[in-house]
mmCIF file of the C-alpha atoms, coordinates in Angstrom:
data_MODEL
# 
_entry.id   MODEL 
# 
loop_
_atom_site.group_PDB 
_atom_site.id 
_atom_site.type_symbol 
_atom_site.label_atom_id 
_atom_site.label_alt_id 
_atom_site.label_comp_id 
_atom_site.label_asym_id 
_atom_site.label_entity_id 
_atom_site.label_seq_id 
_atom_site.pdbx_PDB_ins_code 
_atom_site.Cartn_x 
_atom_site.Cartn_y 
_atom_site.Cartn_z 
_atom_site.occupancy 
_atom_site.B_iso_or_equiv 
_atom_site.pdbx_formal_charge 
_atom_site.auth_seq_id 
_atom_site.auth_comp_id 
_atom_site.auth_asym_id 
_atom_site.auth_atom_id 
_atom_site.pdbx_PDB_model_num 
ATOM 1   C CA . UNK A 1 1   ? 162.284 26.526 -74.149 1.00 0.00 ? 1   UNK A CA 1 
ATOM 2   C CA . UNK A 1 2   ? 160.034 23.440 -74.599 1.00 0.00 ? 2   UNK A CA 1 
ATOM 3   C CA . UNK A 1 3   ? 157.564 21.484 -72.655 1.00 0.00 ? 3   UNK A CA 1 
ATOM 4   C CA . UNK A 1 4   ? 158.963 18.133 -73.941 1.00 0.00 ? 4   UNK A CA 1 
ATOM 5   C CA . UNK A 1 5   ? 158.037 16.520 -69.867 1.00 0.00 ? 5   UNK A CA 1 
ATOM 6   C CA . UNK A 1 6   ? 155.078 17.814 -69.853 1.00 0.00 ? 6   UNK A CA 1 
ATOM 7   C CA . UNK A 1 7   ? 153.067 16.582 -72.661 1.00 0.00 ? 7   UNK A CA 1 
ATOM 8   C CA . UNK A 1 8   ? 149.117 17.115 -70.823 1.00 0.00 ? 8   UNK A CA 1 
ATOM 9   C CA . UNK A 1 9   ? 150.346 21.119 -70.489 1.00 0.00 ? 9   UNK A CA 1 
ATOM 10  C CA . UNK A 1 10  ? 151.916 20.864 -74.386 1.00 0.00 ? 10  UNK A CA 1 
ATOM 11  C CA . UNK A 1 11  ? 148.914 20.283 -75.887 1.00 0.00 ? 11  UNK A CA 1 
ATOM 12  C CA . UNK A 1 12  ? 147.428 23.185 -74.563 1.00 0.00 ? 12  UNK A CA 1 
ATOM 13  C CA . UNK A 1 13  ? 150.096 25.785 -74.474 1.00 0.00 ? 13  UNK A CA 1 
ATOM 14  C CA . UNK A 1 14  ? 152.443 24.928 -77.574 1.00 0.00 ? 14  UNK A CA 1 
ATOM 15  C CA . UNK A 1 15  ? 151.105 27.625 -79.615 1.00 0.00 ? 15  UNK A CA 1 
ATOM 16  C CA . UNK A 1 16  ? 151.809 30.154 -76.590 1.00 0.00 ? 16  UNK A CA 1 
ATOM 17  C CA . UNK A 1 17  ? 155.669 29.356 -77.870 1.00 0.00 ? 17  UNK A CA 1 
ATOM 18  C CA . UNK A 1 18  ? 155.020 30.743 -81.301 1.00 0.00 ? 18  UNK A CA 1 
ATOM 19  C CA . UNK A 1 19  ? 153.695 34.021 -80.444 1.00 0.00 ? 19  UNK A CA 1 
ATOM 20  C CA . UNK A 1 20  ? 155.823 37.279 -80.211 1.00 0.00 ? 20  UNK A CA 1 
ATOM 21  C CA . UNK A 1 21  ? 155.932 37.872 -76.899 1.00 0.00 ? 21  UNK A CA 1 
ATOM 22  C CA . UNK A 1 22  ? 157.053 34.487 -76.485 1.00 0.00 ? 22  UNK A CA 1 
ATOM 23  C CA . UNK A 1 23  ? 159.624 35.148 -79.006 1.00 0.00 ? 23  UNK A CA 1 
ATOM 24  C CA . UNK A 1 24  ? 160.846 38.780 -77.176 1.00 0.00 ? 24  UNK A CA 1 
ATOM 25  C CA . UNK A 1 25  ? 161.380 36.460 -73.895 1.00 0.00 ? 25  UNK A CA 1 
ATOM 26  C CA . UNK A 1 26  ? 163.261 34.166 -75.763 1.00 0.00 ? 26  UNK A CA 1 
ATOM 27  C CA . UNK A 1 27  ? 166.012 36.729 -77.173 1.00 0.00 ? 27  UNK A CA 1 
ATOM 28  C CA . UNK A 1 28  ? 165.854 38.524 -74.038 1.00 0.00 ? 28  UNK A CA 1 
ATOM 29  C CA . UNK A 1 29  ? 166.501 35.205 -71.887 1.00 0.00 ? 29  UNK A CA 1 
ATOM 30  C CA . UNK A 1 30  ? 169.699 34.451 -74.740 1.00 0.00 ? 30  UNK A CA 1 
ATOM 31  C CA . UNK A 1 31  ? 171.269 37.931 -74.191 1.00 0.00 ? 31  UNK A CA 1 
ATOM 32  C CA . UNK A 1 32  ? 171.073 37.688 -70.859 1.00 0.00 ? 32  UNK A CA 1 
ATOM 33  C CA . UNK A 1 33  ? 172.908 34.664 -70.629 1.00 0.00 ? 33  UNK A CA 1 
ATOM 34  C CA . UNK A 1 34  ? 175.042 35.728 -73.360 1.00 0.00 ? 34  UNK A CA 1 
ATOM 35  C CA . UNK A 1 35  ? 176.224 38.414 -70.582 1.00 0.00 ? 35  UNK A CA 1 
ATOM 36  C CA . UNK A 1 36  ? 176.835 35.793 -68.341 1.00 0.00 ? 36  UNK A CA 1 
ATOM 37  C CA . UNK A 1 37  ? 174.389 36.947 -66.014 1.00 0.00 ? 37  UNK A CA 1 
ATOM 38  C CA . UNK A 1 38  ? 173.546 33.910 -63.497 1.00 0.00 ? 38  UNK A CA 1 
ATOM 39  C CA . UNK A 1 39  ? 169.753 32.819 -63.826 1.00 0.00 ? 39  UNK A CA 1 
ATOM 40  C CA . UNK A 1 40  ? 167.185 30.688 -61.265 1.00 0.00 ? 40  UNK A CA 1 
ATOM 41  C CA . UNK A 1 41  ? 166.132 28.708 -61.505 1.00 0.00 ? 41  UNK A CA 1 
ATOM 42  C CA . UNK A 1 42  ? 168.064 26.521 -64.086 1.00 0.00 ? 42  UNK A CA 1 
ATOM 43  C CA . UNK A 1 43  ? 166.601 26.271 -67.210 1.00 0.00 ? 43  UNK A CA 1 
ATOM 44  C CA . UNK A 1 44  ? 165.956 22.346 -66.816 1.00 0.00 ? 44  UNK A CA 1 
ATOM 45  C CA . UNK A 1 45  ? 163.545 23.665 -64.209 1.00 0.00 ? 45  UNK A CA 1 
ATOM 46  C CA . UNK A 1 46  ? 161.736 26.538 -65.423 1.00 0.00 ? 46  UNK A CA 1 
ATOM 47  C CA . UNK A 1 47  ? 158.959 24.697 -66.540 1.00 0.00 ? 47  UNK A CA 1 
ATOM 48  C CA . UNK A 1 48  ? 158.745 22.451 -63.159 1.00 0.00 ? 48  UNK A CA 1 
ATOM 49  C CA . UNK A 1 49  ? 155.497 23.319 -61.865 1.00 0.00 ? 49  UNK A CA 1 
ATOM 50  C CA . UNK A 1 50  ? 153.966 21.935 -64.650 1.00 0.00 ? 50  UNK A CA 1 
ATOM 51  C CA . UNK A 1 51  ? 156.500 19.012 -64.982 1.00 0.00 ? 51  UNK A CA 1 
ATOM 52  C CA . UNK A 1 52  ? 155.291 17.796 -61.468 1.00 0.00 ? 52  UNK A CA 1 
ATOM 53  C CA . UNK A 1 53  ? 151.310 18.510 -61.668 1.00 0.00 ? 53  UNK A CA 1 
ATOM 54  C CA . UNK A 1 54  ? 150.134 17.625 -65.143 1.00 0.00 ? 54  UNK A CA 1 
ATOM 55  C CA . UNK A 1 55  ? 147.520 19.544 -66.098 1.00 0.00 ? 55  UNK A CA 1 
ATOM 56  C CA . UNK A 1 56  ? 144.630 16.899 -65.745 1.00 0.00 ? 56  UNK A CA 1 
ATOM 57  C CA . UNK A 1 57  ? 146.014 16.132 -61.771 1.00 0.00 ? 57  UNK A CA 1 
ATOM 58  C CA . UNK A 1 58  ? 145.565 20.211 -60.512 1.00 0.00 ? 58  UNK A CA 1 
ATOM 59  C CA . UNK A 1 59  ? 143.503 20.270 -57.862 1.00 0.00 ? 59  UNK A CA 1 
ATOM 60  C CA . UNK A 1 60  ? 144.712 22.502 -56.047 1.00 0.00 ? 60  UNK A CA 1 
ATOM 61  C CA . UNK A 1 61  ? 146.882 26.649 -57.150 1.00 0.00 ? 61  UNK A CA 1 
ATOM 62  C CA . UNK A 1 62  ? 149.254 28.094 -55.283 1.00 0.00 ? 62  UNK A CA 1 
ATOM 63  C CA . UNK A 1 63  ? 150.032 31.643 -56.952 1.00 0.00 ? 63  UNK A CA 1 
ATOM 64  C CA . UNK A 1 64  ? 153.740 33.221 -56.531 1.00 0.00 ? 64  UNK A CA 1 
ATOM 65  C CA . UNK A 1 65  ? 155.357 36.110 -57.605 1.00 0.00 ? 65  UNK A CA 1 
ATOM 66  C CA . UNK A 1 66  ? 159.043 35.750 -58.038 1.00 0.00 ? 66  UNK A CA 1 
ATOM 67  C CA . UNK A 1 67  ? 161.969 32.968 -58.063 1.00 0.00 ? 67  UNK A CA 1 
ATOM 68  C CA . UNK A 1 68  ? 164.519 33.158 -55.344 1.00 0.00 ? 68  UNK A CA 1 
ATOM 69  C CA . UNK A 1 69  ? 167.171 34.873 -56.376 1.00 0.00 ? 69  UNK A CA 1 
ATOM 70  C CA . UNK A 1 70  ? 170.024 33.543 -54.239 1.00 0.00 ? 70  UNK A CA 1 
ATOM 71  C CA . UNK A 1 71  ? 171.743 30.376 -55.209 1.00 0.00 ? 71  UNK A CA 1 
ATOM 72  C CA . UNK A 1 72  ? 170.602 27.006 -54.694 1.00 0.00 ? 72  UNK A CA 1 
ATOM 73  C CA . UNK A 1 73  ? 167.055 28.329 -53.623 1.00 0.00 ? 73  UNK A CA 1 
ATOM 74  C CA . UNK A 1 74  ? 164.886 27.779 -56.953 1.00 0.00 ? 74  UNK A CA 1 
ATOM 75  C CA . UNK A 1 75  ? 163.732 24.793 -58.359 1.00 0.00 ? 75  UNK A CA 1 
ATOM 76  C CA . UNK A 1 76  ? 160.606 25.975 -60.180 1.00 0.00 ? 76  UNK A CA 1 
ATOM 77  C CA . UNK A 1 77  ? 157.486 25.664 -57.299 1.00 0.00 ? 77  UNK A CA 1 
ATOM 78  C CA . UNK A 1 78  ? 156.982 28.924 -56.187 1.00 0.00 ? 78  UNK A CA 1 
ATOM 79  C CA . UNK A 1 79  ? 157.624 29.418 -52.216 1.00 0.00 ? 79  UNK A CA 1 
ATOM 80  C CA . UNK A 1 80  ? 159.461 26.054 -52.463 1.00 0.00 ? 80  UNK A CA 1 
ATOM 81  C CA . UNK A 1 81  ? 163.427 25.835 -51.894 1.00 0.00 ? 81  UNK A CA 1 
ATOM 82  C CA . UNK A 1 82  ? 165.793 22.490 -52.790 1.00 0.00 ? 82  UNK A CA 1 
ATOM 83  C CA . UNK A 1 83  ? 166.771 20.119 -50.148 1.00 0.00 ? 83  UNK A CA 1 
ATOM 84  C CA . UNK A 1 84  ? 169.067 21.164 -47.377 1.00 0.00 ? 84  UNK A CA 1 
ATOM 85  C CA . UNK A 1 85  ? 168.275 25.217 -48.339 1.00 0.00 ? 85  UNK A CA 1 
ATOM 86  C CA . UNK A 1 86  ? 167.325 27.102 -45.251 1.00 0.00 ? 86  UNK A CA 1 
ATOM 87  C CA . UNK A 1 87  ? 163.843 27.714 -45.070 1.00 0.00 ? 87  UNK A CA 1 
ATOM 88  C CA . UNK A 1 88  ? 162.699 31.004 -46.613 1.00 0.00 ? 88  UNK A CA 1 
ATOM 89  C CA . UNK A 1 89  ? 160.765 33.524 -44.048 1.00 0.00 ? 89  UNK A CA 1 
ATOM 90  C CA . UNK A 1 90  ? 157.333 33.509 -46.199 1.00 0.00 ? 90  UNK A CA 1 
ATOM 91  C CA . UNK A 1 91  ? 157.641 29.730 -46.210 1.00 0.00 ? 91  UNK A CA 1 
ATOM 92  C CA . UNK A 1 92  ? 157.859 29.577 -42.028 1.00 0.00 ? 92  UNK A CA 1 
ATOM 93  C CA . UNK A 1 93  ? 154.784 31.553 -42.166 1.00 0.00 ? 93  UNK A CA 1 
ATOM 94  C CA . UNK A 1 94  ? 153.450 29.277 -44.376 1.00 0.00 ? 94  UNK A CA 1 
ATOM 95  C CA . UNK A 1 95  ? 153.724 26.115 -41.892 1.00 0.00 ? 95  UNK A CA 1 
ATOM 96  C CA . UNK A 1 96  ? 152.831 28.285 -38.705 1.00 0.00 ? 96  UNK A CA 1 
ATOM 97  C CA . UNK A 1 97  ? 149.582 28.540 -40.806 1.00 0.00 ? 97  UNK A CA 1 
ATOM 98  C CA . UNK A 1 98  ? 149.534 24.880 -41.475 1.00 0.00 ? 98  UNK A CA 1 
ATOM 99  C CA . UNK A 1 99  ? 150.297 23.865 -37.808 1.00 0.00 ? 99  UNK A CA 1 
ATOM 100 C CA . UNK A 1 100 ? 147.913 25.773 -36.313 1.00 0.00 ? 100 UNK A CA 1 
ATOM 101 C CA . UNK A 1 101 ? 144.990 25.289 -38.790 1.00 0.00 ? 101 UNK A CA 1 
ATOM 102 C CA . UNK A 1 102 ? 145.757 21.229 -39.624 1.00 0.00 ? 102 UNK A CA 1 
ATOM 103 C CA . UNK A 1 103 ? 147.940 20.395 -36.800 1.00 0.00 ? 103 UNK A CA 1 
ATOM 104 C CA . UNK A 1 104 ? 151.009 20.143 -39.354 1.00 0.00 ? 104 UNK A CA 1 
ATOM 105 C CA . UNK A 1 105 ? 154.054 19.346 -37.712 1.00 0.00 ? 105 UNK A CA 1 
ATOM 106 C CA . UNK A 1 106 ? 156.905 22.015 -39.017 1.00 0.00 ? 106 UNK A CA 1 
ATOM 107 C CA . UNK A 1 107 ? 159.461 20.392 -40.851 1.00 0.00 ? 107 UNK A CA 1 
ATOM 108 C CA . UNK A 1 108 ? 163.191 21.671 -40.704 1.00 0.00 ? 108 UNK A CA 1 
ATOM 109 C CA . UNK A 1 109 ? 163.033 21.527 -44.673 1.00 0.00 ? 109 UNK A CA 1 
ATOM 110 C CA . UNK A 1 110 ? 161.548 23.772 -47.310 1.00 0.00 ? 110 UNK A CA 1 
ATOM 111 C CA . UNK A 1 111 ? 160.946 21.299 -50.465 1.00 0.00 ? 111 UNK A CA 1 
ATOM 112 C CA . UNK A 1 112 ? 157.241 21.299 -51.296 1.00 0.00 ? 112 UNK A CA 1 
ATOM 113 C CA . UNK A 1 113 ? 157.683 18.295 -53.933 1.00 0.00 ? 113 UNK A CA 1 
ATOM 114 C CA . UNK A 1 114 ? 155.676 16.457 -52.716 1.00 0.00 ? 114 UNK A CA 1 
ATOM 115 C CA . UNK A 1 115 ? 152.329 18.674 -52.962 1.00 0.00 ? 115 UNK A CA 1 
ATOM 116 C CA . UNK A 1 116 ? 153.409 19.198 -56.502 1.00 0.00 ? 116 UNK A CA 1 
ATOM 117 C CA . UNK A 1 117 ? 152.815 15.732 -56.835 1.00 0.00 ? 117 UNK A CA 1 
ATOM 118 C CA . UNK A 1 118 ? 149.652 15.416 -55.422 1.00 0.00 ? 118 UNK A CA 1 
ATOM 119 C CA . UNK A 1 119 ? 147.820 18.064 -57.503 1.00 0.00 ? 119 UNK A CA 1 
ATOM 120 C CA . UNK A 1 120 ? 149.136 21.064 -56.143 1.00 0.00 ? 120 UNK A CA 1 
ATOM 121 C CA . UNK A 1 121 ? 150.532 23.374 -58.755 1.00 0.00 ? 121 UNK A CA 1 
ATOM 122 C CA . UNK A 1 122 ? 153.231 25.824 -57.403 1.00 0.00 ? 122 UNK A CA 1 
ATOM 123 C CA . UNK A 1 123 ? 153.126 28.464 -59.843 1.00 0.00 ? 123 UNK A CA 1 
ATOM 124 C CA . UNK A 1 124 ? 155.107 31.287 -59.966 1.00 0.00 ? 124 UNK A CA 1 
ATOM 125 C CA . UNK A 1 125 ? 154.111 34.882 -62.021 1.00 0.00 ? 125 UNK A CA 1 
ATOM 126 C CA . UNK A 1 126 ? 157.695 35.176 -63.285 1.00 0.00 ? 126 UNK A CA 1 
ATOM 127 C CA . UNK A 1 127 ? 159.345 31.871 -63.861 1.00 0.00 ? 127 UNK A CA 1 
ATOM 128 C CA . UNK A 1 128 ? 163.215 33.409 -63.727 1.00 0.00 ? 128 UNK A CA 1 
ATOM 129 C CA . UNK A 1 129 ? 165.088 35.590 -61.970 1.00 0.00 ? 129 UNK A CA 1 
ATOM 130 C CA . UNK A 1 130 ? 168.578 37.450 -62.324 1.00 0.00 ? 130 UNK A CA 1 
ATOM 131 C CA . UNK A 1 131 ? 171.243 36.591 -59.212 1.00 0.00 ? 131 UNK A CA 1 
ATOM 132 C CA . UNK A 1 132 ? 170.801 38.554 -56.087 1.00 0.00 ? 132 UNK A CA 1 
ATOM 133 C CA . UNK A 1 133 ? 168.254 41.328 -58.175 1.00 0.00 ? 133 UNK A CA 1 
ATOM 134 C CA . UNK A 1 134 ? 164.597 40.861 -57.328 1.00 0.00 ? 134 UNK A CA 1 
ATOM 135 C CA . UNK A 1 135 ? 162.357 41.097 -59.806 1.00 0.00 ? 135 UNK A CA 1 
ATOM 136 C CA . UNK A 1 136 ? 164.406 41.518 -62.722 1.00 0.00 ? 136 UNK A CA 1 
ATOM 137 C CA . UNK A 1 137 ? 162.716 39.414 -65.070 1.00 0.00 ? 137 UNK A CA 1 
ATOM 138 C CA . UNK A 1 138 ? 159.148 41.071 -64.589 1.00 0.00 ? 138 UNK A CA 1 
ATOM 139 C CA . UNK A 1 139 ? 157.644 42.450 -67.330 1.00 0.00 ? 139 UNK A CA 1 
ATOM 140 C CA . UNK A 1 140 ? 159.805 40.268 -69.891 1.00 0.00 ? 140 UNK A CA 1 
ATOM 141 C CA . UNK A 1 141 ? 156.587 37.980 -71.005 1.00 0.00 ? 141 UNK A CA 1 
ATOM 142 C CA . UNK A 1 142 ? 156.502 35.434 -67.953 1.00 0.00 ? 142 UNK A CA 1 
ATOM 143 C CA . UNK A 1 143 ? 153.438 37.327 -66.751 1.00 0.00 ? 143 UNK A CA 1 
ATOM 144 C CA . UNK A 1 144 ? 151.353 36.865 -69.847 1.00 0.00 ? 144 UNK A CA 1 
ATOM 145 C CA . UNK A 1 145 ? 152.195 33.060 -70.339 1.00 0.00 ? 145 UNK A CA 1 
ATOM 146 C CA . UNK A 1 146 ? 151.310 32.073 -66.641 1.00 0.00 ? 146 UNK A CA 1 
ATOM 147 C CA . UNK A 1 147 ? 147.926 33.979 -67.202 1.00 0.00 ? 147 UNK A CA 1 
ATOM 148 C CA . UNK A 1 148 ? 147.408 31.509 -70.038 1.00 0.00 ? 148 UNK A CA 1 
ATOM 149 C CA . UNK A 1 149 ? 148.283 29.097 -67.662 1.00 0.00 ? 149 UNK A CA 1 
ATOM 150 C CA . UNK A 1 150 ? 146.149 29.968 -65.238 1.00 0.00 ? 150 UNK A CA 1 
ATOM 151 C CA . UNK A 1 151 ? 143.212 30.566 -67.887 1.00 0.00 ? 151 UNK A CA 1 
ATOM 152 C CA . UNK A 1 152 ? 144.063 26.896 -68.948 1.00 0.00 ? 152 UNK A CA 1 
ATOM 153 C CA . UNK A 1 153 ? 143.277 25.604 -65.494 1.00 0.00 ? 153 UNK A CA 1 
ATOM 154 C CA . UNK A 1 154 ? 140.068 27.735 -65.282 1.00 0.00 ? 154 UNK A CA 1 
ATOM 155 C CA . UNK A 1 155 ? 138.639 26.421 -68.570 1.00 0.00 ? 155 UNK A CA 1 
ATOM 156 C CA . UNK A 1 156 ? 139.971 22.520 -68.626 1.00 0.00 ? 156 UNK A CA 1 
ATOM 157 C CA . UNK A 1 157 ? 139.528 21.615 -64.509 1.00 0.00 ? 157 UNK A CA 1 
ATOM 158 C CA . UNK A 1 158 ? 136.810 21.702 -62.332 1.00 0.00 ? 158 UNK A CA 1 
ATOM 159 C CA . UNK A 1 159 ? 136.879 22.664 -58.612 1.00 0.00 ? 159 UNK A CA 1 
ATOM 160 C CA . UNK A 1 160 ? 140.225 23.960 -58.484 1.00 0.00 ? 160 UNK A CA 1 
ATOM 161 C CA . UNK A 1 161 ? 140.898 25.728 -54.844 1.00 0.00 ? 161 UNK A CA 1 
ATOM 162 C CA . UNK A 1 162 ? 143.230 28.488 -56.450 1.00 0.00 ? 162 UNK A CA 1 
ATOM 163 C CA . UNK A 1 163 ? 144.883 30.191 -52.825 1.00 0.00 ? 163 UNK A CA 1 
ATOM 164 C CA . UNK A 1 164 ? 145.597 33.880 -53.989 1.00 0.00 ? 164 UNK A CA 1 
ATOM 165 C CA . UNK A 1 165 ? 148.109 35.903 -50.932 1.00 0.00 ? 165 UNK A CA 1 
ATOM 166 C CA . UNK A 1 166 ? 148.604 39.332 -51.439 1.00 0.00 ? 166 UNK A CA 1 
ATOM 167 C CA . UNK A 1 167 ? 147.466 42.170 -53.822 1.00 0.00 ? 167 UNK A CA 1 
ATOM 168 C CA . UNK A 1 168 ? 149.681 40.771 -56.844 1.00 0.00 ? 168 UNK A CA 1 
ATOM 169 C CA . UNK A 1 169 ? 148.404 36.828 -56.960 1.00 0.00 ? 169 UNK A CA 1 
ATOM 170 C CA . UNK A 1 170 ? 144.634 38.121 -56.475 1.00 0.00 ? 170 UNK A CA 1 
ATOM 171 C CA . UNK A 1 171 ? 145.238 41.015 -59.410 1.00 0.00 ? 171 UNK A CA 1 
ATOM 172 C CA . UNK A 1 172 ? 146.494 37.827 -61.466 1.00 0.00 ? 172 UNK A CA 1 
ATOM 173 C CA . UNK A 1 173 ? 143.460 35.363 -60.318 1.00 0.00 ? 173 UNK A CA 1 
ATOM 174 C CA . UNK A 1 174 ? 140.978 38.464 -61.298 1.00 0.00 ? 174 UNK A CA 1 
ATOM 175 C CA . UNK A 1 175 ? 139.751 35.739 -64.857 1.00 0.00 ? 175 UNK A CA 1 
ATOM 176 C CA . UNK A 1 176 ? 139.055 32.801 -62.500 1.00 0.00 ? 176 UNK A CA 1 
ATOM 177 C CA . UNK A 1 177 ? 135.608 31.549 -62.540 1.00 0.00 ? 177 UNK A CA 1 
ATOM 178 C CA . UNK A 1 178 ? 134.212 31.893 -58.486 1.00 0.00 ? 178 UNK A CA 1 
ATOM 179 C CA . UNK A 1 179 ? 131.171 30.144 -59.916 1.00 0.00 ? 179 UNK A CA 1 
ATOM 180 C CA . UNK A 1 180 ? 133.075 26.995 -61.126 1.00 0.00 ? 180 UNK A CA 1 
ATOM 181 C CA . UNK A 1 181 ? 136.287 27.131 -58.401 1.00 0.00 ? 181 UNK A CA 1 
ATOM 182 C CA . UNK A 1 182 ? 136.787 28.050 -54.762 1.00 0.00 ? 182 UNK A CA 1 
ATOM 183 C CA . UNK A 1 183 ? 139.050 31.371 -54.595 1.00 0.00 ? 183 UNK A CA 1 
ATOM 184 C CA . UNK A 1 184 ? 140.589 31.883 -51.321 1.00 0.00 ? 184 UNK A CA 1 
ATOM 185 C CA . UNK A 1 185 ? 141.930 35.451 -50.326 1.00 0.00 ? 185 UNK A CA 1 
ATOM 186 C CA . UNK A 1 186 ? 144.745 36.652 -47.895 1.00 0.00 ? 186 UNK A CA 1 
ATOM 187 C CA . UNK A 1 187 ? 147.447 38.968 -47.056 1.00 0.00 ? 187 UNK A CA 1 
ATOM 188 C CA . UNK A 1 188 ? 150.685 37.314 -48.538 1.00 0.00 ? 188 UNK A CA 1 
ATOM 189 C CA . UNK A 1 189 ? 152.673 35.098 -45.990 1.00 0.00 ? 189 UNK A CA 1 
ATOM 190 C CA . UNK A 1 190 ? 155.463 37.584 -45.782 1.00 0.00 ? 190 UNK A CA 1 
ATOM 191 C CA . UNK A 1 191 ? 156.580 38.889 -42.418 1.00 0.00 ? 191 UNK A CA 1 
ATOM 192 C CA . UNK A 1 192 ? 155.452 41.873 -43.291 1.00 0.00 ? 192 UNK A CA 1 
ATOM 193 C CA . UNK A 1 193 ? 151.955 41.238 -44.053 1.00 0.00 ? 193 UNK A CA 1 
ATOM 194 C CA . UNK A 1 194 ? 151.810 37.677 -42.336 1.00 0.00 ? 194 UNK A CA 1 
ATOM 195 C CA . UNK A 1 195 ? 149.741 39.295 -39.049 1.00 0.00 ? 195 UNK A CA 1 
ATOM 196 C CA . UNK A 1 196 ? 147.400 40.791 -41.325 1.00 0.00 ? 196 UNK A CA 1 
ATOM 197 C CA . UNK A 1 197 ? 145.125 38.076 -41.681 1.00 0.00 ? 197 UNK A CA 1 
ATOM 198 C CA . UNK A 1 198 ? 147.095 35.321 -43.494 1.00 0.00 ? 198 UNK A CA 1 
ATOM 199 C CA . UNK A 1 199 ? 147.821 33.797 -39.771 1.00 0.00 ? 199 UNK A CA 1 
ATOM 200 C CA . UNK A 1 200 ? 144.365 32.102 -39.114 1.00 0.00 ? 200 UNK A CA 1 
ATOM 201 C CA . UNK A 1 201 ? 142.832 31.924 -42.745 1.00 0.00 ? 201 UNK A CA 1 
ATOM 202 C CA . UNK A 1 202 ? 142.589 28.392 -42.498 1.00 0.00 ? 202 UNK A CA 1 
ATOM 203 C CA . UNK A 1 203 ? 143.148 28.014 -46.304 1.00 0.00 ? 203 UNK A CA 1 
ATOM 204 C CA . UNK A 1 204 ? 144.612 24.692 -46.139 1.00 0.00 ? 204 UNK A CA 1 
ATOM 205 C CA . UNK A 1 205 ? 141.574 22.839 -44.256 1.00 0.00 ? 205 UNK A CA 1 
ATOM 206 C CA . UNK A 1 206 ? 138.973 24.803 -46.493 1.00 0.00 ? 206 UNK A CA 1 
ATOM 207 C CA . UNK A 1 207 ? 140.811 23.463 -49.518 1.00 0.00 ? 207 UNK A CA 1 
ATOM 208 C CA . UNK A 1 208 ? 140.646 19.955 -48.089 1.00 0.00 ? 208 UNK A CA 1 
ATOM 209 C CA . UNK A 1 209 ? 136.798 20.279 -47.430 1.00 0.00 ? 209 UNK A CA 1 
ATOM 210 C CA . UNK A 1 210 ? 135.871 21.644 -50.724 1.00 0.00 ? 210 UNK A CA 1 
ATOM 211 C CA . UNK A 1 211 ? 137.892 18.800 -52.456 1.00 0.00 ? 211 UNK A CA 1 
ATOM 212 C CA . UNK A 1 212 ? 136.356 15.878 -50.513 1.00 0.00 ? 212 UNK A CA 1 
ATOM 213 C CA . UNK A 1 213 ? 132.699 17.748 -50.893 1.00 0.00 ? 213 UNK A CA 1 
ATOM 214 C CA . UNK A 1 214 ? 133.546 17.620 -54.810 1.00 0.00 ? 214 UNK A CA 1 
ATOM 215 C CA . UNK A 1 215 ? 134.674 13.793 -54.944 1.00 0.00 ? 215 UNK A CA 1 
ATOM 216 C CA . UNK A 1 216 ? 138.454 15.047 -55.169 1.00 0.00 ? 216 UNK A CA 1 
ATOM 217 C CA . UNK A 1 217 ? 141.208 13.315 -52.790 1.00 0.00 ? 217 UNK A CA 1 
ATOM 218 C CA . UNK A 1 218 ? 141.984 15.452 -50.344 1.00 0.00 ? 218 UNK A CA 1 
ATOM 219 C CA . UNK A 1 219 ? 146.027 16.899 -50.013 1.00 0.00 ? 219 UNK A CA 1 
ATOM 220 C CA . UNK A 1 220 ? 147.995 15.361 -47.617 1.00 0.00 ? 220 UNK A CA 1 
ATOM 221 C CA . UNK A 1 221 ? 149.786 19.144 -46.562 1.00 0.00 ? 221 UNK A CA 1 
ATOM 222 C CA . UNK A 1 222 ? 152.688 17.368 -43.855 1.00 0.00 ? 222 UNK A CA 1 
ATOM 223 C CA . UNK A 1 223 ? 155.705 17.063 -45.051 1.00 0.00 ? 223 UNK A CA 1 
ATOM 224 C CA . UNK A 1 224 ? 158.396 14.369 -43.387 1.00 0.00 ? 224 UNK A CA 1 
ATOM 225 C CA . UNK A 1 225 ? 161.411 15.289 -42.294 1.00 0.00 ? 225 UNK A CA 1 
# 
C-alpha cells in the first residue's frame, strides 16, 4: 500500500501509512487475501481517485460510500464502473440528473474517467470491498484515512464544490469549511431515495457557476460514447 503515482497526495498523506490504524488495515487486508477472499477493486487501483486528480487539480468532490462488489465493476472512482460494465442504477440516476439540469446526453457507458481528470475527485468512504458482500470492509480503517483525505482538500484547496448525497457522505463532509467551499446537499442517487429531492438539485450547473465565479475552469460533465 503506497502512493508511489501519486506524488502531490504523498506528500501530504505518507505519514497516514505509519500510523496504527493504518497498520490494523494492512494485516487485515493480508489475511484476507491470505483466505483467498476476492477483493475490488484491485489493489493497483485502490488508490485511483487520487492517481487521476492530483491533489493541487481538485476542484470539484464527489463523496461515495462503498466499491462495487461484483466483478469487473470497480476501478477506484466511486459511482464509476470500467468500460463495457452495465451501468449501475445510482449511476442512471446520476445522468437523468445531468440531462435534465445541463442538457447531458446519457451515454450507454458508466466510466467517469474522464471527470477524474478534469478535477473531479471520485472518492469513495471505503476504498475495498469483499466479492458479492456489501460493506464488508467498513469499519477496517478506510473511513478514517479518506477523512484525512477529505481534511487535506479542505485545508490545501480553495473553492472546492464537495457534492455530499445521502445521510452517510454529509455525516463524513460534517469538517468541511462552508465558509471557504460550496457544500451541496441531497438525497443519495439511489432508486430508493432518487425522487426525494436528488432529481432536480441541479448540483452539476451550481458547481459549474461557482467555479467560473471563482476563476476555476468549469467541468465539462458529458461523456462520449
Amino acid at each position: 500500500m503506497a502512493l508511489d503515482n501519486a506524488p502531490s497526495w504523498q506528500a501530504k498523506l505518507a505519514q497516514e501509512f505509519k500510523l496504527p490504524y493504518m497498520q490494523d488495515l494492512k494485516a487485515f487486508l493480508r489475511t484476507e487475501k491470505e483466505q483467498r477472499k476476492i477483493i475490488y477493486p484491485h489493489s493497483s487501483n485502490w488508490f485511483h481517485a487520487l492517481e487521476s486528480t492530483p491533489l493541487d487539480d481538485v476542484k470539484v468532490v464527489i463523496l461515495g460510500q462503498d466499491p462495487y462488489h461484483q466483478a469487473g465493476q470497480a476501478h477506484g472512482l466511486c459511482f464509476s464502473v470500467q468500460p463495457g460494465v452495465k451501468v449501475p442504477p445510482s449511476l442512471k440516476n446520476i445522468y437523468k440528473e445531468l440531462a435534465t439540469d445541463i442538457g447531458m446526453k446519457i451515454p450507454d457507458h458508466g466510466y467517469l474517467e474522464n471527470w477524474a481528470k478534469q478535477g473531479v475527485l471520485l472518492l469513495n468512504a471505503v476504498l475495498t470491498v469483499e466479492d458479492s458482500n456489501a460493506n464488508a470492509h467498513q469499519g477496517k480503517g478506510w473511513e478514517q484515512f479518506t477523512d484525512k483525505i477529505i481534511s487535506t482538500v479542505n485545508g490545501h484547496c480553495d473553492h472546492v464544490v464537495f457534492m455530499l448525497w445521502g445521510s452517510y457522505a454529509q455525516k463524513k463532509g460534517a469538517m468541511i469549511d462552508e465558509k471557504k467551499h460550496l457544500v451541496l446537499k441531497a438525497p443519495h442517487p439511489s432508486p430508493l431515495s432518487a425522487y426525494r429531492g436528488f432529481f432536480g438539485c441541479q448540483h452539476f450547473s451550481q458547481a459549474n457557476t461557482y467555479l467560473a465565479e471563482n476563476g476555476k475552469i468549469t467541468i465539462d460533465w458529458n461523456l462520449s460514447n
